[in-house]
VORO-761592 format. One record per residue (C-alpha): residue number from 1; residue in three letters; chain; x, y, z. Coordinates in Angstrom, 2 decimals. Layout:
+-----+------+-----+---------+---------+---------+
: seq : type : mol :      px :      py :      pz :
+-----+------+-----+---------+---------+---------+
: NUM :  ALA :   A :       X :       Y :       Z :
...
+-----+------+-----+---------+---------+---------+
% end
This chain:
+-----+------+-----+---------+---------+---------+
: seq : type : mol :      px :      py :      pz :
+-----+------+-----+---------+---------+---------+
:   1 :  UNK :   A :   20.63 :   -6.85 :   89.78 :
:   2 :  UNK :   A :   19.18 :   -4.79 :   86.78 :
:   3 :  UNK :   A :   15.82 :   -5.03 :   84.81 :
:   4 :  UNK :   A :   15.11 :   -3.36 :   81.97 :
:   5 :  UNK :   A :   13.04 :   -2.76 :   78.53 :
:   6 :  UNK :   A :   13.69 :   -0.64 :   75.74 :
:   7 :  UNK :   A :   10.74 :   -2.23 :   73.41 :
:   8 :  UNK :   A :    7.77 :   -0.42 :   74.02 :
:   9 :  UNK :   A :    7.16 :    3.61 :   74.30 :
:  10 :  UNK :   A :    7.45 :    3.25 :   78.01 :
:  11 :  UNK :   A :   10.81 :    1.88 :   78.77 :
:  12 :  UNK :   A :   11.97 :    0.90 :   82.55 :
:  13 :  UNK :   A :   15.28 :    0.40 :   84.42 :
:  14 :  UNK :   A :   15.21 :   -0.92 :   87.67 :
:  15 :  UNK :   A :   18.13 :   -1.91 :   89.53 :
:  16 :  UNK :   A :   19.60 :   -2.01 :   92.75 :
:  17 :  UNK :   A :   20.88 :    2.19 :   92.78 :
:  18 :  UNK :   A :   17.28 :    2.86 :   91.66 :
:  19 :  UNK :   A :   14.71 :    2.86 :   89.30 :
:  20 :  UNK :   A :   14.20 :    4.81 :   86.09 :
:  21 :  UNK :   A :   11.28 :    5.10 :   83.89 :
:  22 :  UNK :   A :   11.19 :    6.95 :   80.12 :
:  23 :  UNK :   A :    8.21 :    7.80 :   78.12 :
:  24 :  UNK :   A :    8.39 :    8.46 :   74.38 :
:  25 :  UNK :   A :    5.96 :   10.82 :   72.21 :
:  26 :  UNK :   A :    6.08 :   11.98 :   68.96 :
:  27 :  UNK :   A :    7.36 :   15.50 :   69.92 :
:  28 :  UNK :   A :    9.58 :   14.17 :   73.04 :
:  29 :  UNK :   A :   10.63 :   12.02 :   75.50 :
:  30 :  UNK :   A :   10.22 :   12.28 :   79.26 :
:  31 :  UNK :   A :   12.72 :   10.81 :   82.15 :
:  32 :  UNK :   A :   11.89 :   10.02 :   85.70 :
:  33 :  UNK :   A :   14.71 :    9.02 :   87.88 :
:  34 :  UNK :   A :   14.71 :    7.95 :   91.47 :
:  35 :  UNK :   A :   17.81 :    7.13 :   93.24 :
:  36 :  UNK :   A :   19.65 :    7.57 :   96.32 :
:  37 :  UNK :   A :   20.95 :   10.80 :   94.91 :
:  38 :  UNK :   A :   16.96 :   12.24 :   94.67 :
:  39 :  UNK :   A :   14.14 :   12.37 :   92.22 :
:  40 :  UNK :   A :   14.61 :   13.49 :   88.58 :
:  41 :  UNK :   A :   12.31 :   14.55 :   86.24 :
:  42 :  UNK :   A :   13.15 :   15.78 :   82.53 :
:  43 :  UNK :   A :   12.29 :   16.53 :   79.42 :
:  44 :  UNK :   A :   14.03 :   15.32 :   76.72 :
:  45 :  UNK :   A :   14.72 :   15.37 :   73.30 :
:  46 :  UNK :   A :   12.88 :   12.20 :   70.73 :
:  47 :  UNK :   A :   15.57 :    9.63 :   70.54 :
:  48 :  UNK :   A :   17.44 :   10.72 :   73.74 :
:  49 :  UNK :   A :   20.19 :    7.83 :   74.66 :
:  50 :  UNK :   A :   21.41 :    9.40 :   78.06 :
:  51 :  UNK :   A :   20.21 :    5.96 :   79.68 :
:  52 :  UNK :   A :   21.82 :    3.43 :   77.07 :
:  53 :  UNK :   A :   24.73 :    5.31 :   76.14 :
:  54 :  UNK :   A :   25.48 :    4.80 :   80.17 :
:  55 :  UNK :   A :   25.38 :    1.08 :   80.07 :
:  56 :  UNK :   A :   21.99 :    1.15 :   81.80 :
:  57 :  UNK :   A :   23.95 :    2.16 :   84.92 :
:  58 :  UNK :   A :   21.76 :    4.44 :   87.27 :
:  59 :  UNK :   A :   24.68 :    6.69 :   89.12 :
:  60 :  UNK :   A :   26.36 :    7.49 :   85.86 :
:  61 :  UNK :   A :   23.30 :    8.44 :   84.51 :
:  62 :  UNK :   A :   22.93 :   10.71 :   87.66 :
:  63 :  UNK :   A :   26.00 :   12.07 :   87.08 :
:  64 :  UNK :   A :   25.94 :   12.65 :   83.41 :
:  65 :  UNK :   A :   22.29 :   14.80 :   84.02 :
:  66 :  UNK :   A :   23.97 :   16.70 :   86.85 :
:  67 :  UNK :   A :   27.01 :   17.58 :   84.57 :
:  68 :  UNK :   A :   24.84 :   18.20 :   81.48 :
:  69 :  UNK :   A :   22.55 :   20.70 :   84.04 :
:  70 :  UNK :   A :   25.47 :   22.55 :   85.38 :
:  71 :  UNK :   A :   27.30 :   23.04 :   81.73 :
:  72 :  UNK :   A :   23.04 :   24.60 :   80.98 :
:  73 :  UNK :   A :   23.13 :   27.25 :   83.91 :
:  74 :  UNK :   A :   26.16 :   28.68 :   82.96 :
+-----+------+-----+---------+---------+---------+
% end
């Protein structure tokens, strides 16, 4: 099962690997993701398309922030 809105500034995925909430604002976007794999919280850039680009699918999204975090502390 998967729920989710992209229409308003507060946007919402909920599914059965977890749930995922984004906020938008003028200067940025915020991400909070809670899954098996922990809780995530981010900042992100306006227009960020981590979750879409992903096919709304919560462990690749996981995944894709891990990656993009390890590739940043190097």
């Amino acid at each position: 099962m998967k729920v989710y809105s992209e229409r308003l500034p507060l946007k919402y995925l909920v599914s059965d690997h977890g749930v995922c909430l984004g906020v938008d604002t003028k200067r940025c976007s915020f991400l909070f993701l809670a899954s098996r794999a922990g809780l995530l919280l981010q900042k992100r850039p306006v227009g960020d398309k981590v979750v879409e680009n992903l096919s709304y699918e919560i462990p690749e999204i996981v995944r894709a922030l891990q990656e993009e975090a390890a590739v940043g502390a190097r």
